[in-house]
N, C-alpha and C positions, 0 to 999 in steps of 0.2 A: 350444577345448573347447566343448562343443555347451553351450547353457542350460541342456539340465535337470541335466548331471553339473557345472555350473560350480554350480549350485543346490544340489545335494548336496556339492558338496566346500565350498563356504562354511560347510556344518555342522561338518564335520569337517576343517576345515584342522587348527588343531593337531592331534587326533587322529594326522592322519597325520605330521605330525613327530615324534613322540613315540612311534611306533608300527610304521612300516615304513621311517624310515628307515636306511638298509643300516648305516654301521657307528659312526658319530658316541658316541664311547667306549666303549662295549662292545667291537666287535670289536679296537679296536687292543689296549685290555687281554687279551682274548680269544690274539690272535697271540702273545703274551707269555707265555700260559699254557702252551705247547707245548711242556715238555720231555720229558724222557724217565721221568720218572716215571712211573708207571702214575695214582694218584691223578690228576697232569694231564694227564692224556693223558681220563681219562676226564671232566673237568669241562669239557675242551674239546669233545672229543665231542657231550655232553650240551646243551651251549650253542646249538652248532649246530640242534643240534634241536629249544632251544624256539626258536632265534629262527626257523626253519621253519611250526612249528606258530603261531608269532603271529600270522607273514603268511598264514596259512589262516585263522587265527583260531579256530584248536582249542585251548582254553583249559586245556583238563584236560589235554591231554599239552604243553603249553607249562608250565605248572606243575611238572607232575613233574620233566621236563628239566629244569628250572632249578632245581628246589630238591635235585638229585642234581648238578648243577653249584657250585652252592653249598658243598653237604657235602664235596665233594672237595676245592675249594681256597677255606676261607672266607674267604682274605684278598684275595682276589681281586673289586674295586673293581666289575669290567665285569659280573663274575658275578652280582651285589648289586643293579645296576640293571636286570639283566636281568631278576631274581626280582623287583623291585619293579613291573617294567610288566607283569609275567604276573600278579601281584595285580589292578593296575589293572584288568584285562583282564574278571578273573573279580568286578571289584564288592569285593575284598577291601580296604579301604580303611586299615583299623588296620595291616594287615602289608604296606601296599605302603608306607604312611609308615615305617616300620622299616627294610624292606631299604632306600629310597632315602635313608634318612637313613645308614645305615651307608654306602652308594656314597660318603655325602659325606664321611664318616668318613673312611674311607681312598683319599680325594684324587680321588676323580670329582669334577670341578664343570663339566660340559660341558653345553650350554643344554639336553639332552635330559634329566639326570639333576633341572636346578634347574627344569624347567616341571612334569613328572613330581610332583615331590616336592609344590610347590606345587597341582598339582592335586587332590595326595594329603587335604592339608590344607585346601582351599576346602571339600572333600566330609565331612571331620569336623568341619566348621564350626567350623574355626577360619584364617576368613581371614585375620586380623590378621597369623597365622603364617607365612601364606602370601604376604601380603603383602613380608615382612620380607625369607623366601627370595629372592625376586624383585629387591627392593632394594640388597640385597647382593652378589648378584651379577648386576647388570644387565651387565655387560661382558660377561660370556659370552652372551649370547642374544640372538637377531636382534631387531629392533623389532618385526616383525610378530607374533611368538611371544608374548614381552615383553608388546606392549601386551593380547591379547587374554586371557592369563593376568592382566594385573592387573584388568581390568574385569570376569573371573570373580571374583576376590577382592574386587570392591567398590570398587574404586578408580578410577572412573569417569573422575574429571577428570586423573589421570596416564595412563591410555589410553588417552585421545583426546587427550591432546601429545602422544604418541610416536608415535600411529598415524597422526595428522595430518602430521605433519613426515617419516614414513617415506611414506606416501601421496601426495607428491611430490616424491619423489623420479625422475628419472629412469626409472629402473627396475624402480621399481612397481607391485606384479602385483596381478589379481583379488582374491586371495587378502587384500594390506592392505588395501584398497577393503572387503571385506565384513566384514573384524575389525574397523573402522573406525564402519561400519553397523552390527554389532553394541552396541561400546562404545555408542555414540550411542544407542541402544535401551537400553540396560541405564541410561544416565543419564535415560531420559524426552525426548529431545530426538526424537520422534517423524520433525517433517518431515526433518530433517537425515538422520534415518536412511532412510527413503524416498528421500530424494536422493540418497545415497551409494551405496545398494543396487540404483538406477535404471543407476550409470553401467555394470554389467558387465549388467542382466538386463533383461529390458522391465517396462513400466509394470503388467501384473498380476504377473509373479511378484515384482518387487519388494514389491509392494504383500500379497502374500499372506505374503514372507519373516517383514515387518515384523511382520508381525497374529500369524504363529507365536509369533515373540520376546513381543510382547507377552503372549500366554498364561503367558511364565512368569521376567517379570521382576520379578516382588518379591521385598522381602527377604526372607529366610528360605529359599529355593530353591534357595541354591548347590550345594547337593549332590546333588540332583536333575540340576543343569545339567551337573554333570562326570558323573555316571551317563550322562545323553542324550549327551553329548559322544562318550563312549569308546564307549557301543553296550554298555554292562550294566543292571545291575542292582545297587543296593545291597543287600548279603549282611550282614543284620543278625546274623549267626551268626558273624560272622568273630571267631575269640577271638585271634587274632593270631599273630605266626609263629611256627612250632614253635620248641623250646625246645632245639633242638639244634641249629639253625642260628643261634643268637644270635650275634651277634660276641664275641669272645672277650674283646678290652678295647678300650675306649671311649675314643678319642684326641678332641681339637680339633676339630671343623670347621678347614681349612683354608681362610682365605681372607683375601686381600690386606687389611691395614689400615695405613690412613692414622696416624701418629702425631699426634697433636692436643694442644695444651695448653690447661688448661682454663680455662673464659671463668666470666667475674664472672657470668654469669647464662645462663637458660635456655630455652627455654618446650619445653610438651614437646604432640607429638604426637597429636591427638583419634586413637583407636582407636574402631572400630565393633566389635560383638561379634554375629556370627550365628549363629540357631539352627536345626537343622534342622527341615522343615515335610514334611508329608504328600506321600508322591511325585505328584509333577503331571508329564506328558511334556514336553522341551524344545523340540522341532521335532518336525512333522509329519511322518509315515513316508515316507522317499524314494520316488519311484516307482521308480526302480531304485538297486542300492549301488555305490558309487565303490569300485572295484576298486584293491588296491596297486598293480598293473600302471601304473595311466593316473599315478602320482605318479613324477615324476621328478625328485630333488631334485640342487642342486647338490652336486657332489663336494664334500667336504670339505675338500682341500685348497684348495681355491677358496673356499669358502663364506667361509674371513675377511675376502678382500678384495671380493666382491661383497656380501653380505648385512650391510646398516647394522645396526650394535650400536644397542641400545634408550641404553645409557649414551653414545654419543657424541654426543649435543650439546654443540656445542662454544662459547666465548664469543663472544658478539657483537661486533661491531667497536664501537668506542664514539661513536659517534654513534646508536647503535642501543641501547644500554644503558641501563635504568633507576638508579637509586640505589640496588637493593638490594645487601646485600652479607652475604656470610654470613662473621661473627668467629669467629677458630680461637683467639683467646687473648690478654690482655694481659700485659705484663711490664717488669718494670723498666726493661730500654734497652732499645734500638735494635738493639745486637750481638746479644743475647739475643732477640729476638724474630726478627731474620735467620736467626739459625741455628737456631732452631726450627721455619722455615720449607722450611730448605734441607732439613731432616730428612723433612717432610712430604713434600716433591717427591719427593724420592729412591725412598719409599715408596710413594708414590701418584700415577705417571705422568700417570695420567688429571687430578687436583685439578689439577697442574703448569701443565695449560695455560689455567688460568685465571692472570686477572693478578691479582695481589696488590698489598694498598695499605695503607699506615702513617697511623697517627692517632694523634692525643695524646687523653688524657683524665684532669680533674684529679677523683681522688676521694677529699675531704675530706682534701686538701690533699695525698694523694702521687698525683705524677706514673705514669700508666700508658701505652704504649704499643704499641693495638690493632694486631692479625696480622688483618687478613680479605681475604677474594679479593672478586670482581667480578664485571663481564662474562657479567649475567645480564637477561634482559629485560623479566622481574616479576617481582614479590613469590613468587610460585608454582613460579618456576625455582628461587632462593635458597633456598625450603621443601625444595623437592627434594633439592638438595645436601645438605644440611643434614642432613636424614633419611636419607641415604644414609652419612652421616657418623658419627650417630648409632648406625646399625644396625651398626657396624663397632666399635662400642665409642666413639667418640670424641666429644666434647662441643665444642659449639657453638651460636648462634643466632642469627640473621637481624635484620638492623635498616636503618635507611634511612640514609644516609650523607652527609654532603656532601662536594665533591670532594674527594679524596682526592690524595693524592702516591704515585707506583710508586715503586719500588724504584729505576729508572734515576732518576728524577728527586731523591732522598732523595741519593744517590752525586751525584750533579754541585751538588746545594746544598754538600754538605760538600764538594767540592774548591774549589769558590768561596770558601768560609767562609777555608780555609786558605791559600788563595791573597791573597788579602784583608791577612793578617797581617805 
């Protein structure tokens, strides 16, 4: 890619995931919609051609498309995020968080529906919100997506560990290198971010990327920053989505949770609260615009095993591991805290493959016995968890631990013991 379109696409990297890529849940939903009814026949139709008019970026007939795509089959998940990024599109920010919150509703949670949504919400200044989206479902979204969507929400210091540890990997592209340089910017770490933004551009455009970013990195500007991001304008007129595409009834978010038993204590989470501020530009006008044409994303079916999840950090081997550890629960025995553990696994593959370690603790004179995982490498990994845990419904909190006993090692003391007798 030549400098100046690698220049321009470092603006709108997400953008374009979120935006022209071909079919990442919409269309499979979309393929599903094609029977012989007339009503699907015509929301398929429809579909098609806002997602046509997106990639022109004809905003008003992407709209219409999709909100007569909608009408015909309102249960339809792919339809929902379709109308929620033709919002995005037009600056509609109240009625793109609607439709993509219904997407979720009825079981979209594909990285495109959960950046989208979050986008939705940085730009109504309420990152906290958007925060949370993110959190929750980091397993579905690539790292490089992931990290640059959290440091839009303000969460500087979990954007640059994901984008960090996704930025060397192997296989990483331009593309995490400058979300990277971003994040870095957006926390004040100036030269880091000059240096990051040096290794794909030469020593001026870097230098001029950083000065851009810096124009509009205080707080209060998030929502300025996803207006510049998507290439609109914020529609302070938007009164939200018609009243006749609402969804008809309002189910659960669906999403994977951890079973958790609760812990003698807590500490709970510093939330920031943003307001929006006077529109300020986010970047400097491209010399030329970065054409859908030149993005070539990987297939989907591929994308799970090439493109690193922002959630898969995985535990550190233990000679690399700090003492933090994040407690899922205390309880009377030993048996009872196993199998409240085994429960968690079961449910939460990802928690599983951390190690788990048993503790006693005497309080005021009954015996308790601590459930917490591991194999994490600061204080800051354990917060993470934790908060990911949290956001799922489940209670927990982080402490410093001394060694601890695994699970294999608890089972061969008590066959000893018995053996003994």
């Amino acid at each position: 890619m030549r400098k100046k379109a690698l220049l321009n696409a470092a603006a709108s990297s997400l953008l374009l995931g979120i935006t022209t890529v071909g079919c990442t849940g919409s269309a499979s939903m979309m393929a599903r919609a094609g029977t012989a009814q007339p009503a699907a026949k015509q929301g398929q139709a429809s579909a098609t051609l806002a997602e046509k008019a997106l990639a022109k970026r004809d905003v008003a007939a992407a709209l219409a498309a999709a909100e007569t795509a909608v009408a015909a089959k309102p249960d339809d998940a792919g339809y929902r995020l379709l109308l929620g990024r033709a919002y995005l599109a037009d600056g509609r920010f109240v009625s793109a968080e609607t439709a993509l919150s219904d997407a979720m509703t009825l079981g979209n949670t594909d990285a495109r529906t959960i950046v989208s949504l979050a986008l939705a919400k940085v730009a109504l200044s309420n990152s906290a919100g958007a925060r949370e989206v993110l959190a929750v479902n980091m397993d579905h979204v690539p790292a490089t997506d992931y990290g640059l969507a959290m440091a839009m929400a303000g969460d500087t210091d979990e954007a640059i560990r994901i984008l960090s540890a996704a930025a060397q990997e192997p296989e990483a592209t331009a593309k995490t290198r400058q979300n990277l340089a971003y994040a870095y910017a957006l926390a004040g770490q100036w030269r880091e971010a000059r240096l990051m933004a040096a290794q794909d551009l030469d020593a001026l455009a870097a230098t001029q990327r950083v000065v851009s970013w810096a124009q509009n990195a205080e707080a209060g500007a998030e929502p300025q920053r996803v207006a510049a991001l998507i290439g609109t304008q914020i529609r302070a007129d938007d009164a939200g989505m018609p009243v006749r595409l609402a969804l008809a009834s309002s189910a659960p978010i669906q999403m994977a949770q951890a079973e958790v038993a609760p812990a003698p204590e807590a500490t709970s989470a510093e939330q920031t609260t943003e307001s929006a501020s006077p529109d300020v530009p986010f970047l400097a006008e491209p010399e030329a615009p970065v054409r859908a044409a030149e993005f070539h994303p990987t297939p989907v079916a591929r994308a799970v095993t090439m493109m690193r999840k922002a959630a898969l950090f995985t535990p550190l081997m233990p000679s690399a591991t700090s003492n933090w550890v994040v407690q899922l629960g205390a309880y009377d025995s030993v048996g009872v805290a196993k199998g409240s553990w085994q429960r968690m696994a079961r449910a939460n593959g990802h928690l599983a493959k951390f190690p788990v370690s048993y503790s006693t603790a005497n309080v005021q004179g009954r015996l308790y016995h601590r459930l917490a995982v591991g194999g994490f490498g600061d204080r800051a990994s354990a917060y993470q968890m934790c908060r990911t845990i949290r956001s799922q419904g489940g209670a927990c909190f982080i402490r410093a631990a001394a060694p601890v006993k695994l699970w294999a090692a608890v089972a061969k003391s008590k066959r000893q013991q018995f053996a003994s007798r």
